[in-house]
C-alpha positions as CSV (number, residue, x, y, z in Angstrom):
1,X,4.6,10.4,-1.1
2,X,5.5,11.9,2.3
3,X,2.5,11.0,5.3
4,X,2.9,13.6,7.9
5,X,1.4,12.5,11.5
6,X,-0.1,16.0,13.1
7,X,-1.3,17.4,16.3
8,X,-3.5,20.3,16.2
9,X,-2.4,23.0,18.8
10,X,-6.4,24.6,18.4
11,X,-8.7,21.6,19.4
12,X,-6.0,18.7,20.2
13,X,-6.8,16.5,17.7
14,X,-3.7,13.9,16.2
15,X,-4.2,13.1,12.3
16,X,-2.2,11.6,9.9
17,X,-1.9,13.6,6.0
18,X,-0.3,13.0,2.8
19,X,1.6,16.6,2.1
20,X,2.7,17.4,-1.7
21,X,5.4,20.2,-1.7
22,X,4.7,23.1,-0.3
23,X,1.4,22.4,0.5
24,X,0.3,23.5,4.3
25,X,-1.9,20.9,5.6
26,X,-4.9,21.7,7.9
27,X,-6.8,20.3,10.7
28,X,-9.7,17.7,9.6
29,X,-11.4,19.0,12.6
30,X,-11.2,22.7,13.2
31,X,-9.4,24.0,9.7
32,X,-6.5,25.6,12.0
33,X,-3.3,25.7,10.2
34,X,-1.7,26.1,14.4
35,X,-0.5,22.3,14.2
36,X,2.4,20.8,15.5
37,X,4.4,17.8,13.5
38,X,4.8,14.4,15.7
39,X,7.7,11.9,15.4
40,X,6.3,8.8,13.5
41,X,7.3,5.8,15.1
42,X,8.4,3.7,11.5
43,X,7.3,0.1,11.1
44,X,9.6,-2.3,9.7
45,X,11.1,-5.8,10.2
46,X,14.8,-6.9,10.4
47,X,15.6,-10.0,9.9
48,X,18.9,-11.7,10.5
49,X,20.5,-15.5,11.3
50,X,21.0,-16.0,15.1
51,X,23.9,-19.3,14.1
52,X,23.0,-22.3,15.2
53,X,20.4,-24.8,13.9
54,X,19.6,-21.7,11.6
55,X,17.3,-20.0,13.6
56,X,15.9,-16.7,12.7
57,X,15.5,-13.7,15.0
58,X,13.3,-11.0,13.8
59,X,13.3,-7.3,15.3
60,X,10.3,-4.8,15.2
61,X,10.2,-1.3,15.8
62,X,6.7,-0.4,16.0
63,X,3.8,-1.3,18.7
64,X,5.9,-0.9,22.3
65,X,7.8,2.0,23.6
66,X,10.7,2.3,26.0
67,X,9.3,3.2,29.5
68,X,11.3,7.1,29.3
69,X,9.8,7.9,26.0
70,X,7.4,7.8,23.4
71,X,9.7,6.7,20.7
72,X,9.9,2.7,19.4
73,X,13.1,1.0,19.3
74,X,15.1,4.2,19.2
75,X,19.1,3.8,18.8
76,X,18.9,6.2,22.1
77,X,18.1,3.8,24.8
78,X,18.9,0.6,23.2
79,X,15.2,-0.8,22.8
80,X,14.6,-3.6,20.6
């Protein structure tokens, strides 16, 4: 089931909802429907064998943002 991150274009607030279908979600706050839909920055782990001695090097993409943008580990800038 889809989580939707929000910001209300009415009173500025960000909120997160589950939306089912067609539903039309609303602010927690104010009740506008006037929102706008933020990019979600994904969490996840990769991890993969560096080679020698079997060391592991693991990857994350959420908590830290490139210094142009908002976005975590984006295929755009190259951020790891």
């Amino acid at each position: 089931m889809p989580i939707y991150e929000y910001k209300c274009n009415k009173c500025d607030n960000n909120f997160e909802t589950l939306v089912l279908g067609s539903d039309v979600p609303a602010c927690p706050s104010c009740q506008s429907n006037d929102l706008t839909k933020l990019m979600s920055a994904c969490g996840f782990v990769s991890i993969r064998p560096s080679g020698a001695g079997g060391a592991v090097q693991t990857t994350t993409s959420a908590g830290t943002s490139c210094s142009g943008c908002s976005a975590t580990a984006c295929g755009t800038c190259g951020s790891k």
